[in-house]
N, C-alpha and C positions, 0 to 999 in steps of 0.2 A: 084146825081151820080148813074150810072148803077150799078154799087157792091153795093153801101148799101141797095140799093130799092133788090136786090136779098137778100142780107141777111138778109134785114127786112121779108122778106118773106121765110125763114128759108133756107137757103142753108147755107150748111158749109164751102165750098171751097170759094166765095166771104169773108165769115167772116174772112177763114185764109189768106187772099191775103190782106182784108185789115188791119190786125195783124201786116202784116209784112211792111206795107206801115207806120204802125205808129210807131213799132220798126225800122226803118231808116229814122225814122223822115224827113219823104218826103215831100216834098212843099205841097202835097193835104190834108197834115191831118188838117189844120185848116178847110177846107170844109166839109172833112170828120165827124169832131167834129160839126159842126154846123148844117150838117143833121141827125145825132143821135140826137141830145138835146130832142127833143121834145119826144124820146120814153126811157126817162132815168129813172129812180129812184122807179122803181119796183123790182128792185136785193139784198136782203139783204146779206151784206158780209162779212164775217169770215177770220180773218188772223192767220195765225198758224206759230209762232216766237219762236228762241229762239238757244241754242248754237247747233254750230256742233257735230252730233253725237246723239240728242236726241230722234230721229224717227221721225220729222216733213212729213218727204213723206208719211209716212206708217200711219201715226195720219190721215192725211187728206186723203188719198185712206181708212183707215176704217169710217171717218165722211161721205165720199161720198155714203158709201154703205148703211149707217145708211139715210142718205137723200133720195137715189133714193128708200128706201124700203117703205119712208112717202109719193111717186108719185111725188115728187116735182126733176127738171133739177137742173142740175149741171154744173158750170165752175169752171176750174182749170187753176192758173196761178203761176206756179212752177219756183222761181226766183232758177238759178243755179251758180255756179261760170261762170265766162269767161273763155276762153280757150285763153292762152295767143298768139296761133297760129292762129287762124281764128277769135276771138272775138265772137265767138257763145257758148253756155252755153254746160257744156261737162260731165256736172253728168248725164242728161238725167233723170228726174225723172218720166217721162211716163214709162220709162222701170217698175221701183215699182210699178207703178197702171195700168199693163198692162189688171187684169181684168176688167176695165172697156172697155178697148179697141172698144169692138164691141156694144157696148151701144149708142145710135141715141142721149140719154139724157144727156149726158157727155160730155164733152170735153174738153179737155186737152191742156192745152200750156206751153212748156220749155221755160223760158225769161233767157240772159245774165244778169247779174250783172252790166257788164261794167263799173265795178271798183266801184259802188255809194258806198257811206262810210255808208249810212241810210238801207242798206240790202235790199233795190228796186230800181230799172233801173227809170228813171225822164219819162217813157213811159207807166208805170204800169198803172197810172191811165185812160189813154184814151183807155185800153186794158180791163181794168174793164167795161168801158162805154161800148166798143162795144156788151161784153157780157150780159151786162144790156140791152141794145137796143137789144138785136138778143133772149133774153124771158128768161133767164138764172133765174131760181128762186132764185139759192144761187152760188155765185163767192168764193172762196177760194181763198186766195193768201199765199202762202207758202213762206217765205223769206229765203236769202241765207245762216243764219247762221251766222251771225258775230260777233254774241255775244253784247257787251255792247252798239251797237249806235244805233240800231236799232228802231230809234223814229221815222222811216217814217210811218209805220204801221199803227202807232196806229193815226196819220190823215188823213190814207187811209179808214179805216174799219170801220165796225159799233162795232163788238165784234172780240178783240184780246185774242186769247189763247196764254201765255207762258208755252215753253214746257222744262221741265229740266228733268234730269238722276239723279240718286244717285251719281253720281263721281263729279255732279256739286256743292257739300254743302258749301266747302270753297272759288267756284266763285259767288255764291251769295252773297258773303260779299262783292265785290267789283262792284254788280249790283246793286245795293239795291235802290237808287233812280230812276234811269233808269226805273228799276222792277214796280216797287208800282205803277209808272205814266203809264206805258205800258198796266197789265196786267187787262184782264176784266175777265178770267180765270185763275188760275194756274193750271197746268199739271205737276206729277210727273212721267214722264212715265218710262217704263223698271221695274216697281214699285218692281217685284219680287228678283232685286239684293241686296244686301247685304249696308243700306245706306237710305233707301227707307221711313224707317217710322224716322229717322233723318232730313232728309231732309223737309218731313211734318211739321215737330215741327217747325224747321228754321222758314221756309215762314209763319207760323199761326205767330211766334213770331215778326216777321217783319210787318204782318200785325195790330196787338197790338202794334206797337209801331210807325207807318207810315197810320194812318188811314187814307183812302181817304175823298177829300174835295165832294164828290158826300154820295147818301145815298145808292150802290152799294158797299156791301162787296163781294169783290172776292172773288168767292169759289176757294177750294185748293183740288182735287181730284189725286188719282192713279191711274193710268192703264200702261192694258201689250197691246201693238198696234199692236205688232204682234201675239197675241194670243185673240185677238177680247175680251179684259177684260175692264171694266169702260167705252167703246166708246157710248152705249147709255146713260150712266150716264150725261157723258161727253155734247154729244147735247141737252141732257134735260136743264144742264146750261144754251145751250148757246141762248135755245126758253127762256128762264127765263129773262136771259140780254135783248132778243131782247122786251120783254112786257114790261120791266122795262123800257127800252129806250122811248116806244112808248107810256108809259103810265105819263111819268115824263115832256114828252116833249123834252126829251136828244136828242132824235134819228131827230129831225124837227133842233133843233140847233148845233149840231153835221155836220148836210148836208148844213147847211148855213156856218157853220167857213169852211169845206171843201172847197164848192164852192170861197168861197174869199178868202184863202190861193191858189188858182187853178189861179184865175184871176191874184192875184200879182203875180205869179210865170210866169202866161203867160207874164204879162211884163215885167218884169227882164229881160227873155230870148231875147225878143220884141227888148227892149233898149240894150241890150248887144251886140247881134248880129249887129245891125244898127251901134252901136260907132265903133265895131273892123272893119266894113266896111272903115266909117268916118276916123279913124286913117290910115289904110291901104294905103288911096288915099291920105292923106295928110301928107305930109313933116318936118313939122314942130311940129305936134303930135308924130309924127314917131318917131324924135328923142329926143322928152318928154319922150316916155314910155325910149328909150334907157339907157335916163338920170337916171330913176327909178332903172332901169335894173342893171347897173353898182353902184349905190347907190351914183350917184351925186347929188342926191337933193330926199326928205323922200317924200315916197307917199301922205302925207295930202298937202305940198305944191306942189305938180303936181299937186292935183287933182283943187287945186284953180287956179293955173296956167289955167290949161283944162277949167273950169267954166266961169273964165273970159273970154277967146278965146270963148267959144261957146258961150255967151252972144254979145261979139263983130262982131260975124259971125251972129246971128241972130238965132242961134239952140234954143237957150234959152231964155225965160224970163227973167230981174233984181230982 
């Protein structure tokens, strides 16, 4: 394709055209993914999680500055809420790192939510690739904030920072497993409020009593994001996690469960899409699901119903 061969060759405007081709999940993007592949997996990637409120924009606009100062590009992919009037994302978090604005080495992208309950859009990851494929040294993906579901992340990225406040001590009693499986960093940020060295103790004691099944102890660090305090502390972790990844072997089998969780998901959507086609045109499917629908007969027996029928039409195997 004429866009990717330009934004393999570094233009920026082919890269945000084809952004936006795979945030509206356009017919071309499986072509599009299949001419990236071959220039993928030189991007290491950083995700910055955790509830609303805790500086997530401002954590990753000061890791960015801390990045571009070691010479090495940068991508940002700032998941926002939806806007429930256009479906376009409406915090605008480029506004917060507007200094990097005029930087050739940065670049920035606001993503929708579009409602995912995992605090990332089912699009993030072909949006990682792009930036992977177009030289990006390090991709940031910033998530929307939703607090406790947010386990997309952590099968997106190589190294998750969780970012918490001092106000958040009695919701990490209700995070606590989530937490411990997520975090490759913990972040207390806003550190200088009233709550701050409480909260430390929490997470250390949680990590004493939830040790991880790897031999990576999450460090638990402070910092103020808006007053530029702990952010080099802070990326010295996160080159520490990435040697530990690359020296354990994590980081090689980590990008293989990625890749095959990517594939079954391509198929799901594959198969899903094709059956809602299959029902649509057919009559007597049609008013199988209706049956579901009204609760005249329990989805395990529809779906045997369905099984049979596609076996008898020839869709299926016995």
């Amino acid at each position: 394709m004429e866009l990717v061969e330009k934004m393999l060759g570094g233009a920026q405007r082919p890269l945000s055209r084809l952004i936006t081709l795979v945030e509206r999940e356009s017919p071309e993007v499986p072509e599009i993914m299949k001419a990236v592949y071959p220039y993928l997996g030189k991007a290491y990637t950083i995700g910055v999680t955790g509830p609303p409120g805790a500086g997530k924009s401002t954590l990753a606009d000061k890791i960015t500055t801390v990045v571009r100062n070691k010479g090495l590009s940068v991508g940002i992919i700032a998941v926002d809420p939806t806007s429930p009037f256009t479906g376009g994302a409406v915090l605008g978090d480029r506004i917060r790192m507007q200094q990097h604005y005029l930087d050739p080495q940065v670049f920035i992208r606001s993503m929708a939510s579009r409602g995912s309950r995992g605090g990332l859009p089912m699009t993030t990851r072909n949006v990682m690739k792009l930036l992977d494929a177009f030289g990006k040294d390090i991709v940031i993906v910033e998530t929307v904030g939703v607090g406790q579901t947010e386990l997309d992340i952590m099968e997106t990225v190589d190294t998750t920072i969780v970012t918490l406040v001092p106000e958040a001590g009695d919701t990490i009693q209700t995070m606590k497993a989530g937490l411990m499986e997520i975090a490759d960093i913990f972040v207390v940020n806003k550190a200088d409020r009233p709550g701050a060295d409480k909260l430390v103790v929490e997470l250390q004691t949680m990590m004493m009593l939830s040790p991880r099944s790897d031999d990576w102890q999450s460090p638990i660090l402070a910092t103020q994001a808006l007053n530029d305090v702990g952010i080099t502390e802070l990326y010295e972790e996160v080159e520490k996690h990435e040697e530990f990844l690359k020296s354990s072997g994590e980081l090689l089998h980590k990008r293989e469960q990625q890749r095959k969780e990517e594939f079954i998901r391509a198929v799901e959507q594959r198969l899903r899409k094709r059956l809602s086609r299959l029902m649509k045109d057919d009559d007597k499917l049609m008013a199988l699901w209706a049956e579901v629908e009204r609760g005249d007969i329990d989805p395990y027996s529809a779906l045997e119903v369905m099984e049979d029928e596609a076996v008898s039409r020839g869709w299926l195997g016995k």
